[in-house]
Every structure is written in C-alpha cells, then in structure tokens.
N, C-alpha and C positions, 0 to 999 in steps of 0.2 A: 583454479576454481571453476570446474564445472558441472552442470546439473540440464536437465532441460525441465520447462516451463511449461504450465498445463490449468488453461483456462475451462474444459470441461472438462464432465461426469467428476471431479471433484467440487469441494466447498470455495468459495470464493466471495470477497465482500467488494462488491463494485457495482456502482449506480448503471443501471442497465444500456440506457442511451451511449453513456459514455464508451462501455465494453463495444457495442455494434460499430462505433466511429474506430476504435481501434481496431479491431477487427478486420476492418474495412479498408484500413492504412495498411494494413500489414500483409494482408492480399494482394492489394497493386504494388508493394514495394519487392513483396516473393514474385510475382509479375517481372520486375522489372529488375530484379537480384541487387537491387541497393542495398541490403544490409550491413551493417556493420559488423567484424566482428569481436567476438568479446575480449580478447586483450586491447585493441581498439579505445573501444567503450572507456574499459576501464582505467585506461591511459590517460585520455581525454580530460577523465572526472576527476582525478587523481594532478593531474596539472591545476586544473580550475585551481584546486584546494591550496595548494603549494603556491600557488602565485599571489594567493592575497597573502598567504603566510610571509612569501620575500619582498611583497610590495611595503607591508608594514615594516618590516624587519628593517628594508633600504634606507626606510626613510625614519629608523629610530627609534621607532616603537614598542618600546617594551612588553605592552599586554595589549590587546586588542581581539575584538569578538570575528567570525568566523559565519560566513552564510555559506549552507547545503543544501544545495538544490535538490528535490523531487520534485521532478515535475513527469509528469505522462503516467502510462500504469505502471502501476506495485507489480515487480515482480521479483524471482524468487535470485535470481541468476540473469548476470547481465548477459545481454542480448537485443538483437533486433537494431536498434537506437536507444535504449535505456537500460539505465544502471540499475541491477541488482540490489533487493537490501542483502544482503552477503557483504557485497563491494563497498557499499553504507556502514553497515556494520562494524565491515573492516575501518572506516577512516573514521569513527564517530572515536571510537577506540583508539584510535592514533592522536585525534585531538585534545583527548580527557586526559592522554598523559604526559600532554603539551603545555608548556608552565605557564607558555605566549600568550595561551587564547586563554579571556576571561570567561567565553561565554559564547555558544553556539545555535545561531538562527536557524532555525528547517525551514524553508522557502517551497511552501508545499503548492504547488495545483494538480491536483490529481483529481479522477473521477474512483478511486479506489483498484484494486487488481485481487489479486492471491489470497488467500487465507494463510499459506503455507510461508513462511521466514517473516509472515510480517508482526507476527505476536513476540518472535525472540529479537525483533529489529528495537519493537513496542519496549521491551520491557529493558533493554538495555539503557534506552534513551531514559526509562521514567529512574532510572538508578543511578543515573552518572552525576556524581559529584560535581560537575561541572555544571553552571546554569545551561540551563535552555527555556527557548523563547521559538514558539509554532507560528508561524504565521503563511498566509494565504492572501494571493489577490485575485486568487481565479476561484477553482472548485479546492472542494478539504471534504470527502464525500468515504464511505466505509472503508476502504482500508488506509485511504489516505487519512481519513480521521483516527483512526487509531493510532500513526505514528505524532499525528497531531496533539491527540490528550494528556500522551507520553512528558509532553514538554512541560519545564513547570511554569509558563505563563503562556498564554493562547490569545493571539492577536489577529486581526483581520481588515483589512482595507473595505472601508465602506461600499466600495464599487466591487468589490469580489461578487464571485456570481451565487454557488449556491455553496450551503453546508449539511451534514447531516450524512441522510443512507445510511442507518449504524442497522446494519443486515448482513445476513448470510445467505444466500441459496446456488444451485449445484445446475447448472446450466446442462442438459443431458442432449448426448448425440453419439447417433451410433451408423456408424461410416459401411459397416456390412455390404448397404446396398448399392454402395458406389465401387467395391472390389469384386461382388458378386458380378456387375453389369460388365467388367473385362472379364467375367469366365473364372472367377473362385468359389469353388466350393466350400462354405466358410459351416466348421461341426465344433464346437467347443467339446471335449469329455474330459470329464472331471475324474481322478481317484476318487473311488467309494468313499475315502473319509472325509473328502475335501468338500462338507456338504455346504459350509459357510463361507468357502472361499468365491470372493468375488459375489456375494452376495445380492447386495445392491443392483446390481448391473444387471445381473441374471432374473432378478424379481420386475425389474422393469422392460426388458427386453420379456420376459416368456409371458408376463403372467399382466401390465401396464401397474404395477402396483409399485407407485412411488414413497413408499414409506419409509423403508430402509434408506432410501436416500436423503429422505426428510429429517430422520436421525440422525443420521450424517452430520447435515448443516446446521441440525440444532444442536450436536456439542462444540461446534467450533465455536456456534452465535453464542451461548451460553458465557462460554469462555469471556468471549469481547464484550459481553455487556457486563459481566464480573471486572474485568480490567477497567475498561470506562468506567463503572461506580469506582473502583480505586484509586484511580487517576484523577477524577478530580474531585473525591469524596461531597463535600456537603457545597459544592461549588455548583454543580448543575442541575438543575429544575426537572423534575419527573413530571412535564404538560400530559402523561399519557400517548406520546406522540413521537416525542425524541428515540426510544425504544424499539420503537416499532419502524424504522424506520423514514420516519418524513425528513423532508427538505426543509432549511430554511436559509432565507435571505440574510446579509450579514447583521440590519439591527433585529432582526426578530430570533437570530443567533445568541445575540448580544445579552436579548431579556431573559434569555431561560438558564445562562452562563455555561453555553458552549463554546463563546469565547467571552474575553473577560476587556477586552479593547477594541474600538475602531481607530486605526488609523492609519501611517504611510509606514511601508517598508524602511524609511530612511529614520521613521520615529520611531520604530521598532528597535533599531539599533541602540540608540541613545539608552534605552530601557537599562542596558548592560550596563 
C-alpha cells in the first residue's frame, strides 16, 4: 500500500492552525529522521485492533464493540506517524465482516487533512451494516468531520475543544525559488495541444489569477456539503454558518445537531 501525500496546490479540508502545527511537527521530525515507517505504522494500528478483539474473546466475550482511533491529520497513505484512511478503510472492512463486533466507535481528534481518500473512507463508514458511533474529545474539524457525519450516531465529550471547518481550500506554494537559488534553470514547455494541462498552477504562477484553483476546491467542497446534508439529512440545523465554515464549541454543536450527545467516551460505549 503505497502512495505519497500532498498537503499543497491540491484541495484539502483542514482547519488552518491545525495544518501550520502539523506542518511544523513534521519539519523538526524530517530535522531529526524520526519517522516512521509505513509498514510500521500500519502494524502498530493493526495490533491495537486485534488486541481488544483477543482481550474480549479471552475473556468470553461473544459480541462486543470496537474503538478506532483517528487521531492527528487525515491523510491519504500511512506515513510520518499516522495511519492512512486506506489502512482504515482496510480494517473498518475487516470489522463489518467480524460476527464479534456489535458495533464500531471512531475516536476522532483531528483538525481535518486531505480531501483525497477521505470521501471513499466517508462513504464506506456511512454504508456499513455495522453500527457506528463518532465520537470526539478533542477537535472533529473538516476532514475529520467528514468521517464523523459518516457514523450513524455523533457524540462528543463536553470538554472537547472545537467542531465544525466543514471547508475546502488549496494551500498554493511554488518551490521554483528555492531550486533556482542552487543554480536551476527552471522552463516548463508544454506540447501545443496541452493547452489545459496543468492549468491551475500555470494561471497562478504566469498570470496571479487564482480562479482555476478556486474551481478546484469548490467541486471537492460541493461534494462534502452534499455528503453532510446526506449524512445526517433533516438532523442538522442550516444557522447560515455551519456551511460556511465556522467553529463550534461542543454545546453550541449540540444545538444545531452536529452532534446529537454530550458525554464520556466510556458512555459512548454503552450506546452499543
């Protein structure tokens, strides 16, 4: 399972702050060659799963619920220190065909990431046979809301920090000047017919005209606010605001019915 991951000049749904803090982790860790890598990763996350599966099982358990952790940014392909929805994807699928599990917790804190794998992560969760139940005690912020609304009951710890970001926009950076400064002579030519390839990039760089890129991220955002009205159809409140992306605290969450519960992690369970 591999891919690599691409925070700019594509679409991406992640609360801004949040992206600059990762960003910034991931520079002193390439700094410092901590990473991990991705069979690693996905070892790791892949034990978690299987251990509460043999912890129950030891101890007699016939059917019992299942927590999956997201936590850190959305991304597409595990890497860095986090798991891939791919690698998600892959176990969400392993559990729905598990007789064991009644019923499957996302333990979400994220500030959102990728646009890219997280709408097919989205729409698998909101289809599985299997219950599920979203819950958050930290952030649940654009892409990580998305795998959130997916679930079909939406809970959040009082003390959680924020919710919402339901956005898309396309972070733009053009590295040019930093391989010209070591001596490259950087000439893109295009074939004559290749008048629309790379568009976007080419409109912003020649000409500063961000439109094409704004296109861009408003059929992805299009997409995600279609999914969220379907996700939780006549359950969440159109304040004018939720849309567009604002923040909200978990009761001011609570009122518009971006989640449908305050409470603990451990009472989330019980739900099942």
């Amino acid at each position: 399972m591999q891919g690599i991951n691409n925070f700019f000049n594509e679409p991406i749904m992640i609360e801004h702050s949040f992206m600059i803090n990762v960003l910034s982790q991931l520079a002193l860790s390439f700094k410092n060659g901590s990473f991990q890598n991705q069979d690693r990763i996905n070892e790791n996350y892949f034990n978690k799963i299987n251990t509460q599966l043999s912890s129950f099982t030891d101890a007699g358990v016939n059917r019992f619920p299942v927590v999956v952790d997201i936590i850190g940014p959305i991304i597409k392909y595990s890497d860095w220190y986090y798991t891939g929805t791919q690698t998600i994807l892959q176990v969400m699928k392993e559990l729905e065909n598990d007789d064991r599990v009644s019923g499957v917790l996302l333990n979400l804190d994220s500030g959102g990431g990728m646009g890219d794998g997280t709408r097919e992560l989205a729409n698998y969760i909101f289809n599985m046979k299997t219950p599920t139940i979203g819950y958050s005690g930290g952030l649940v912020c654009s892409a990580a809301l998305y795998l959130f609304a997916a679930c079909k009951y939406r809970v959040a710890s009082p003390h959680a920090s924020w919710l919402g970001s339901l956005g898309t926009y396309i972070p733009y950076a053009n590295y040019d000047g930093i391989l010209e400064k070591f001596g490259a002579m950087m000439k893109d030519i295009y074939a004559t017919e290749s008048s629309l390839k790379n568009f976007a990039w080419r409109e912003m760089v020649d000409n500063q005209n961000s439109i094409p890129f704004e296109e861009m991220a408003n059929a992805f955002n299009s997409e995600f606010i279609a999914d969220m009205k379907s996700f939780y159809r006549d359950q969440l409140q159109d304040d004018g605001k939720v849309f567009k992306g604002d923040l909200y605290r978990p009761k001011e969450a609570l009122s518009i019915g971006l989640v449908q519960q305050l409470c603990s992690k451990e009472e989330a369970l019980q739900l099942f």
